[in-house]
C-alpha positions in Angstrom: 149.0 137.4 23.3 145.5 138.5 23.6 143.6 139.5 26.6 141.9 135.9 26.5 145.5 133.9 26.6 146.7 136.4 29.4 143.5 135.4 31.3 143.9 131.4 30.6 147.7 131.4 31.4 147.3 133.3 34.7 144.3 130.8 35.8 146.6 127.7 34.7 149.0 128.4 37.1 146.3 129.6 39.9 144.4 126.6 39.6 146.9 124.0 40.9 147.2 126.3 44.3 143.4 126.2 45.0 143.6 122.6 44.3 146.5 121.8 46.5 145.2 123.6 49.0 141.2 122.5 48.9 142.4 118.4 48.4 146.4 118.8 49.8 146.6 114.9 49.1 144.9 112.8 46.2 142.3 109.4 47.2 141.5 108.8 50.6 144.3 111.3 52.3 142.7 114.3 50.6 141.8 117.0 53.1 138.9 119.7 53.5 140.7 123.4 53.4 139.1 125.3 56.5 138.1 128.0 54.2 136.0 125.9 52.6 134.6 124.6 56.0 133.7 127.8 56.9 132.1 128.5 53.4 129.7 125.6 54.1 128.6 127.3 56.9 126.9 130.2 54.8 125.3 127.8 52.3 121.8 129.2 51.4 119.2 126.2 52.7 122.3 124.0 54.3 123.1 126.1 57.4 122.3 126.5 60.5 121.7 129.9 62.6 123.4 131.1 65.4 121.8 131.7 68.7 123.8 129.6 71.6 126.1 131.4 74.0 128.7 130.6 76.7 126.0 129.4 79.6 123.9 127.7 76.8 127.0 125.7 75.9 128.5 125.0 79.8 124.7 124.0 80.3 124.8 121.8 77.3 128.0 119.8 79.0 126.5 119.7 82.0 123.1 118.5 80.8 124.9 115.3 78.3 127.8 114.0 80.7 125.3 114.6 84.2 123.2 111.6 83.7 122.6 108.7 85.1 125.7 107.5 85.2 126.8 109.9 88.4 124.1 107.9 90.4 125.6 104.6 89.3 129.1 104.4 87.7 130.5 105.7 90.4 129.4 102.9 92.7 130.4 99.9 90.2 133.8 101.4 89.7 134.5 101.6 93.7 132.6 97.6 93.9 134.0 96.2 91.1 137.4 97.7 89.8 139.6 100.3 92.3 137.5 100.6 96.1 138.0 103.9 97.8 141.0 104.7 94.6 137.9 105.0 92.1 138.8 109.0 93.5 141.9 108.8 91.6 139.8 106.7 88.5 137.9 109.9 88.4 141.1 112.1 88.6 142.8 110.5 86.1 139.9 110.5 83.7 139.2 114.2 84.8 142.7 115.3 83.6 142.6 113.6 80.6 139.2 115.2 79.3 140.6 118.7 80.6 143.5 118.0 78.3 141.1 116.6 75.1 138.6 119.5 76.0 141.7 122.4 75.4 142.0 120.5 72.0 138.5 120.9 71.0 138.4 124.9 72.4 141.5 125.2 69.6 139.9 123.4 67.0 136.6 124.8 67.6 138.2 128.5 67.6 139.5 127.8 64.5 136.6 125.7 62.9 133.1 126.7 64.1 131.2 124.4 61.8 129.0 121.6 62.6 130.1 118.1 62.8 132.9 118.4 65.8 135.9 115.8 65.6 135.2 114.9 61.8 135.1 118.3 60.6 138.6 118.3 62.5 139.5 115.7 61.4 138.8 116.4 57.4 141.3 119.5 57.8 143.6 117.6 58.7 144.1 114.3 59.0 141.9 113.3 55.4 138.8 112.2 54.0 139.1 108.5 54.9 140.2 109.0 58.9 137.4 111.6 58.7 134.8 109.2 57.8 136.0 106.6 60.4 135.5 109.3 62.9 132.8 110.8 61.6 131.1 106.5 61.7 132.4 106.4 65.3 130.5 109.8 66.3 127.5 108.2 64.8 128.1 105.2 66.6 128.8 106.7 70.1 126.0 108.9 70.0 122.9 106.7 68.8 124.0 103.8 71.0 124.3 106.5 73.6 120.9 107.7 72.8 119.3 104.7 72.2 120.6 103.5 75.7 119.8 106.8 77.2 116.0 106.6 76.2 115.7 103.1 77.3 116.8 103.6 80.5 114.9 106.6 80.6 111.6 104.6 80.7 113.1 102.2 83.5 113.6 105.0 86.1 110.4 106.4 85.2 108.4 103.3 86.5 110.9 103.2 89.5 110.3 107.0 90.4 106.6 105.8 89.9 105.9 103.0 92.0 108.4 104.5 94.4 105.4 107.6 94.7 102.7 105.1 94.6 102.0 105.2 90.9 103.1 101.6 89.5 101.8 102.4 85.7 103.7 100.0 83.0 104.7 101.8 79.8 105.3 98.5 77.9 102.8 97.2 75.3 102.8 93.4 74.0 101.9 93.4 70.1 101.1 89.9 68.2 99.9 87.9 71.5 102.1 86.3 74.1 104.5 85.3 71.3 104.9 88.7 70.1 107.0 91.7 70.1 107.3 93.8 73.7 107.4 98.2 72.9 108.4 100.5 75.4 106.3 103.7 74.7 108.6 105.7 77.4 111.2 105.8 75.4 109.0 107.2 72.3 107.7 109.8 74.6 110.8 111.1 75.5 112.7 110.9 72.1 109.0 112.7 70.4 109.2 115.7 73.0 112.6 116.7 72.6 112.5 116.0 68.6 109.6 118.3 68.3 111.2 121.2 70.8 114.6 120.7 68.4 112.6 121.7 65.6 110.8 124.3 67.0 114.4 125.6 67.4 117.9 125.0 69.2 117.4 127.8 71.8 114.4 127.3 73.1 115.3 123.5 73.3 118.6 125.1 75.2 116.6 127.1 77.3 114.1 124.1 78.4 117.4 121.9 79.2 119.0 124.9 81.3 116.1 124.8 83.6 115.9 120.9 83.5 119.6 120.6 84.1 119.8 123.5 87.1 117.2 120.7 89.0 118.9 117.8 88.3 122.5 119.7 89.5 120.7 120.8 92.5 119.0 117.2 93.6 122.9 115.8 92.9 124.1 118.4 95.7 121.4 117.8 97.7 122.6 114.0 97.5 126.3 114.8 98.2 125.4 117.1 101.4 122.8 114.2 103.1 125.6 111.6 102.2 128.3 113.4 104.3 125.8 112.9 107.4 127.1 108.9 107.1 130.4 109.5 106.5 133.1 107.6 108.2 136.7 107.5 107.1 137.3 103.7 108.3 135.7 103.1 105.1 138.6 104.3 103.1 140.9 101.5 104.6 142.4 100.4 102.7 142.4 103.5 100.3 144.1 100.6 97.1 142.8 97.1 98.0 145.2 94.3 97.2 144.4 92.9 93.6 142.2 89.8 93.2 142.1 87.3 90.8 138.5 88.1 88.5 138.4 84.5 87.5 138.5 83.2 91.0 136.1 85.7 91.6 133.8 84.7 88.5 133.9 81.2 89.4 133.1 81.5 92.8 129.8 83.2 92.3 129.0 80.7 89.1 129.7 77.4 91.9 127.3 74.8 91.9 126.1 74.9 88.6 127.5 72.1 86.1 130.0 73.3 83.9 130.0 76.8 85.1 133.6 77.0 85.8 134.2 76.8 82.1 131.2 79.3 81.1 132.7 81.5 83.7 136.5 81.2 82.4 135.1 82.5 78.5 133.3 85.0 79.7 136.0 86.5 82.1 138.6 86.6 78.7 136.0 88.2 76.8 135.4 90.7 79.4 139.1 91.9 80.7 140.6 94.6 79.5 142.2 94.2 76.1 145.4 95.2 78.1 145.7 92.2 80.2 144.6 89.8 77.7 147.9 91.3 75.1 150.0 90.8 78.0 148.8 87.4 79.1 148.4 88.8 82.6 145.4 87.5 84.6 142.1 89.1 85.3 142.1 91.7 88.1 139.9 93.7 90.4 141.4 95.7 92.6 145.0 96.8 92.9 146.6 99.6 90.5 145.3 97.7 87.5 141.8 98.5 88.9 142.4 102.4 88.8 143.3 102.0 85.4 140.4 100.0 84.7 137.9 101.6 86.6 139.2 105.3 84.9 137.8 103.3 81.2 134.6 103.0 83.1 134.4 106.3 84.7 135.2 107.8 81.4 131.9 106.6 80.3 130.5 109.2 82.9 132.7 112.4 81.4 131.0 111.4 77.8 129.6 113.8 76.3 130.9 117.6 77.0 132.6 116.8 73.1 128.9 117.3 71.6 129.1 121.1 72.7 131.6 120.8 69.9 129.0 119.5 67.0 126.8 122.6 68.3 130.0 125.1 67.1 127.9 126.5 64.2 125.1 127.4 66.2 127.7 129.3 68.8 127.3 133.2 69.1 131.2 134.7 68.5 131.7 130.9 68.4 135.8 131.6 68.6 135.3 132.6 72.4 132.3 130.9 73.3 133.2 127.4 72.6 136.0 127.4 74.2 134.8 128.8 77.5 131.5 126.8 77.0 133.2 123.3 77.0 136.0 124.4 79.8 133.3 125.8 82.4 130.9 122.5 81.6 133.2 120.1 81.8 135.1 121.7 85.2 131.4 121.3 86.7 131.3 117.8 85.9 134.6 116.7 87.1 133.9 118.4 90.4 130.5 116.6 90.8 131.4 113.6 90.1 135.0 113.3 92.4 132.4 114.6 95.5 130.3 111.6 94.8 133.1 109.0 94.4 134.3 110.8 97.7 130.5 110.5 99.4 130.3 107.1 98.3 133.4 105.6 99.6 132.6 107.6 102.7 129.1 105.9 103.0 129.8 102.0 102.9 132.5 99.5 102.4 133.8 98.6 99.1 133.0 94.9 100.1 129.4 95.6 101.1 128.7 97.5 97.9 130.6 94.6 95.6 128.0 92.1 97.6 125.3 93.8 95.2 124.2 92.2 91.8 124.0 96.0 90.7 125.4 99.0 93.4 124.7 102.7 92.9 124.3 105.5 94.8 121.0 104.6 96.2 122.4 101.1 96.7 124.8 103.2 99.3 121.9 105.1 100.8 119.7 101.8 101.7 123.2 100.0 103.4 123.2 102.7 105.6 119.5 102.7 106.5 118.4 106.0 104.4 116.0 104.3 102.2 113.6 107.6 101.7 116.7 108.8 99.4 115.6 106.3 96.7 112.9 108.4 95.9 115.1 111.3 96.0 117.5 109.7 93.2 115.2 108.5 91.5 113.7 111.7 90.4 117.1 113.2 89.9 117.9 110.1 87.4 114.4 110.9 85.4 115.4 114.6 85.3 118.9 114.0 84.7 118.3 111.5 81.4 115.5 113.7 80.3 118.3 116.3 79.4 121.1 113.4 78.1 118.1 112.5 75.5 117.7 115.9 74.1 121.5 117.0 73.8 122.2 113.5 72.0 119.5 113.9 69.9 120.8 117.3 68.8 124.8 116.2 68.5 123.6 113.0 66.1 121.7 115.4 63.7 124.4 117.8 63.9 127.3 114.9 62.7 125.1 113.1 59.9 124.6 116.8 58.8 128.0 117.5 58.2 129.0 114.3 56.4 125.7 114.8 54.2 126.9 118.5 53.1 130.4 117.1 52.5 128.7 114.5 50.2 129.9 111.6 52.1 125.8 110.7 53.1 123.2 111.1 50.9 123.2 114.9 50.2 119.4 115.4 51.1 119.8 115.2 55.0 121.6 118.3 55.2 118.7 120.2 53.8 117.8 123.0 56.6 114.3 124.9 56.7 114.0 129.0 56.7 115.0 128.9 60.4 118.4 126.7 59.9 116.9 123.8 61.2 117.5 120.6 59.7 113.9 119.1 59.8 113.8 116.5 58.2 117.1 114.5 59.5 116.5 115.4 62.9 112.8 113.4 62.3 114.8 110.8 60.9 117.9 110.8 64.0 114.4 110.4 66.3 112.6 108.1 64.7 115.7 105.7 65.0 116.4 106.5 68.1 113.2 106.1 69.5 112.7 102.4 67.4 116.1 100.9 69.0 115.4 102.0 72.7 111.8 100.7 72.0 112.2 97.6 71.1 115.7 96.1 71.3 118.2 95.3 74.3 120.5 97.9 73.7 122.4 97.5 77.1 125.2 95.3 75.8 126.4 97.9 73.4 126.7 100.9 76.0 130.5 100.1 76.3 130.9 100.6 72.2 130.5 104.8 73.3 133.1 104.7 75.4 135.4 103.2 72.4 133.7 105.3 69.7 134.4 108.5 71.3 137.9 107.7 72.7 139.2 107.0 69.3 137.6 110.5 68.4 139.7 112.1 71.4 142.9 110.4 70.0 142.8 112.0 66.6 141.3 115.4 67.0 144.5 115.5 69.6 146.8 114.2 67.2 145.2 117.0 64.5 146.2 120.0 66.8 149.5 120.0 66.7 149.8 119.1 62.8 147.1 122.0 62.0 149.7 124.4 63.8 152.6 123.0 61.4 150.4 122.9 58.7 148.3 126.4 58.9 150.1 128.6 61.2 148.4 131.7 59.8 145.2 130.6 61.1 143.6 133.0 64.0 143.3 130.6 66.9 141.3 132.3 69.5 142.5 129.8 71.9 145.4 127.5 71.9 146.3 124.4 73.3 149.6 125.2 76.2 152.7 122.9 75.6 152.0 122.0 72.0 153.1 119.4 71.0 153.6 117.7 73.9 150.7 118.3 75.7 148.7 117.0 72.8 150.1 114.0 72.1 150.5 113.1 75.8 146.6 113.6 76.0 146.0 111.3 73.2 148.3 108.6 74.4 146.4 108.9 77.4 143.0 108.0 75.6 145.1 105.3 74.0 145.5 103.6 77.2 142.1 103.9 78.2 141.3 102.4 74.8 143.2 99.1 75.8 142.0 98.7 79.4 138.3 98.5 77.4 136.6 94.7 77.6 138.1 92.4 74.5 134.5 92.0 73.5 134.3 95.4 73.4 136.7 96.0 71.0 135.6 93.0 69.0 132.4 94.8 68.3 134.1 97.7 67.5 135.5 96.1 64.9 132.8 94.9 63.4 131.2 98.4 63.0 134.5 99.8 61.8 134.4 96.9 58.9 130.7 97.8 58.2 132.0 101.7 58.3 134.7 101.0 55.6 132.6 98.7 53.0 129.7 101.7 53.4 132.9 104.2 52.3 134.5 102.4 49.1 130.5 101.0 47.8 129.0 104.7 48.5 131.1 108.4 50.3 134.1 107.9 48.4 132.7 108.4 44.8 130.0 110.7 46.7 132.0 113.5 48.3 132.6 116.6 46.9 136.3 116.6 47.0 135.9 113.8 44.2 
């Protein structure tokens, strides 16, 4: 046999390998090798550079999940859902992101690529659960942007007038008929779009200093709101359960019909949970822990998107781990002090008297009113930095379902300096439109189910990668594998189902839009095709 048949035999029987090993599963189970993951990330013009270490990534956490939501959330979960036991709400949810979080430091140790729990997801799981993830991230993070930014511009007018500046951001366009902009929410979104351009460190470095005020207005909050403490307040610590309909119908009495307005909308809005099990609507009781730990979840959003940022990590199989276990560790401990300050402050009854309680709602019960102004600045600060980190973790997922070919290819086109200029125009642009103009607030609950389904599966991956690939080099791994994994992601599962009905009807909806998109466009696209 010649030297030519030698060479064409040996690269015959070579060939199925790499292919098993690059696709492991034909049509929509195919998976992503990590090699080649980690190839991409070297791609002349479609990678990014490295420049982000452990304090830029805790910081990150801090800056995404620290938002509004520690002023407010808290305060609806103890009015509306557990009382004083929104602590444990916050506990449970606490735990539970501790135990995704370890699951992210092992992917991400393993992984460092952009794109977070759809590049996971692709290495293990397949192309098609990738691209549902990968459609959920996108989801959870431009509603969460789009929210963000809009509510942006509505503390900004409160921290205004409250300083004797009452300036109005909106504009009316076409007459009294027309269409009503917000030009806050442009500002905002513009700023931060330009400084990610200019580069992701010195956006991290502007958000480090934004974020270190906003932490230190939230302590300053805490320690004032322990002068009002009194203890009475946590009697009793798990108020007896009462009937949300009763509840709903009550406030609704005296207008025609309402009763039956009322009944729909209290179905739509308990948790899937109750509604499968035909037990009635709730607040209070143990079901309102469980409850009130889906809403609080909402608060603890975020410390995942440290994970799309894993190809711009320095030594990224040490610093992402210890980036997203510090961040997230300062969250949880912020957040259980203000549940614990609140509670302390005012009565769960006097704060569910309120069309809308928060923390400042707490501070005015109890006669403090100069701390609006104080909160209201830390909000502004504190959203600022939500806005910029989002802004980044979008670009960074659309990028790396672009370079897998499952977007159009052109988004994940990156400039000299390994920034992707034009998509993160784009991710701005979009953003910016959406909080400007439309009423965004009814979809803020679709995060919460778009990244929980996210948790569930990167999970699931961990202990399947380890089975799978056990001659990896994992930096950092998960304790009590399996178990711990899968415990963690039945966790999120339960969270899942305590969600509204209507919020998982929506969700549905995009997930239907998500699969069509797949099968008419990503599926011939990718480049595992």
């Amino acid at each position: 046999m010649s030297r030519t048949g030698k060479l064409t035999v040996i690269h015959a029987k070579l060939s199925p390998v790499k292919t098993t090993r690059e696709t492991r599963n034909a049509g929509l189970l195919r998976t992503k090798s990590i090699e080649s993951a980690l190839e991409q990330t070297h791609a002349e013009g479609r990678s990014l550079k490295r420049e982000l270490g452990v304090w830029d990534l805790a910081t990150m956490a801090v800056a995404v999940a620290v938002g509004a939501g520690i002023f407010s959330i808290g305060a609806q979960t103890i009015a509306f859902h557990a009382g004083p036991a929104a602590i444990i709400s916050f506990l449970i949810a606490g735990a539970v992101c501790t135990g995704v979080a370890l699951c992210y430091a092992e992917f991400a140790s393993m992984v460092p690529a952009a794109g977070s729990a759809y590049t996971f997801t692709y290495t293990t799981l397949g192309e098609f659960v990738a691209w549902i993830i990968g459609w959920d991230l996108i989801l959870e993070m431009l509603m969460a942007g789009s929210v963000v930014a809009k509510y942006w511009g509505v503390y900004l007018g409160d921290f205004l007038r409250l300083v004797g500046l009452p300036v109005s951001t909106s504009v009316r366009l076409g007459g009294s008929g027309g269409l009503t902009v917000d030009l806050a929410p442009f500002v905002v979104v513009a700023f931060f779009t330009v400084l990610l351009i200019l580069g992701t460190k010195l956006s991290s470095r502007v958000d480090s200093v934004l974020t270190v005020i906003k932490v230190g207005v939230v302590l300053f909050i805490i320690v004032v709101g322990f002068f009002y403490f009194n203890p009475g307040h946590f009697v009793p610590f798990i108020p007896d359960a009462t009937s949300a309909q009763t509840a709903g119908a009550a406030a609704d009495a005296g207008a025609a019909g309402a009763g039956a307005v009322s009944s729909a909308l209290v179905t739509l809005e308990q948790p899937l949970f109750q509604w499968l099990s035909g037990a009635p609507a709730t607040m209070y009781g143990v079901a309102g822990i469980f409850s009130g730990t889906a809403l609080v979840f909402f608060a603890f959003l975020g410390f995942d998107v440290v994970a799309t940022a894993s190809e711009e990590a320095k030594d990224p199989k040490r610093t992402i781990p210890r980036g997203i276990t510090l961040g997230l560790g300062i969250v949880i401990a912020l957040y259980i002090l203000v549940a614990i300050v609140t509670s302390g402050m005012v009565s769960y009854k006097d704060l569910a008297k309120q069309a809308s309680p928060s923390l400042s709602t707490a501070f005015e019960l109890v006669g403090a009113n100069w701390a609006a102004t104080i909160i209201s600045f830390g909000i502004v600060i504190g959203l600022t930095t939500v806005v910029m980190v989002l802004l980044l973790g979008l670009t960074r997922v659309i990028f790396a379902m672009s370079r897998d070919g499952l977007l159009p290819h052109g988004l994940s086109k990156t400039n000299a300096r390994g920034i992707p200029v034009g998509l993160q125009l784009a991710v701005g642009a979009g953003i910016a439109v959406i909080a400007s103009t439309l009423d965004v607030g009814i979809l803020a609950d679709m995060v919460n189910i778009g990244t929980l389904s996210a948790f569930v599966l990167v999970c699931v991956g961990v202990p399947i990668m380890r089975r799978r690939r056990p001659d990896l080099d994992r930096a950092f791994r998960v304790p009590g594998s399996p178990w711990l994994p899968v415990l963690i992601a039945c966790a999120c599962l339960f969270v899942m189902v305590n969600l509204s009905v209507l919020t998982w009807i929506r969700f549905l909806v995009w997930l239907a839009a998500g699969i069509v998109l797949y099968f008419a466009y990503s599926y011939r696209h990718s480049k595992l095709n």
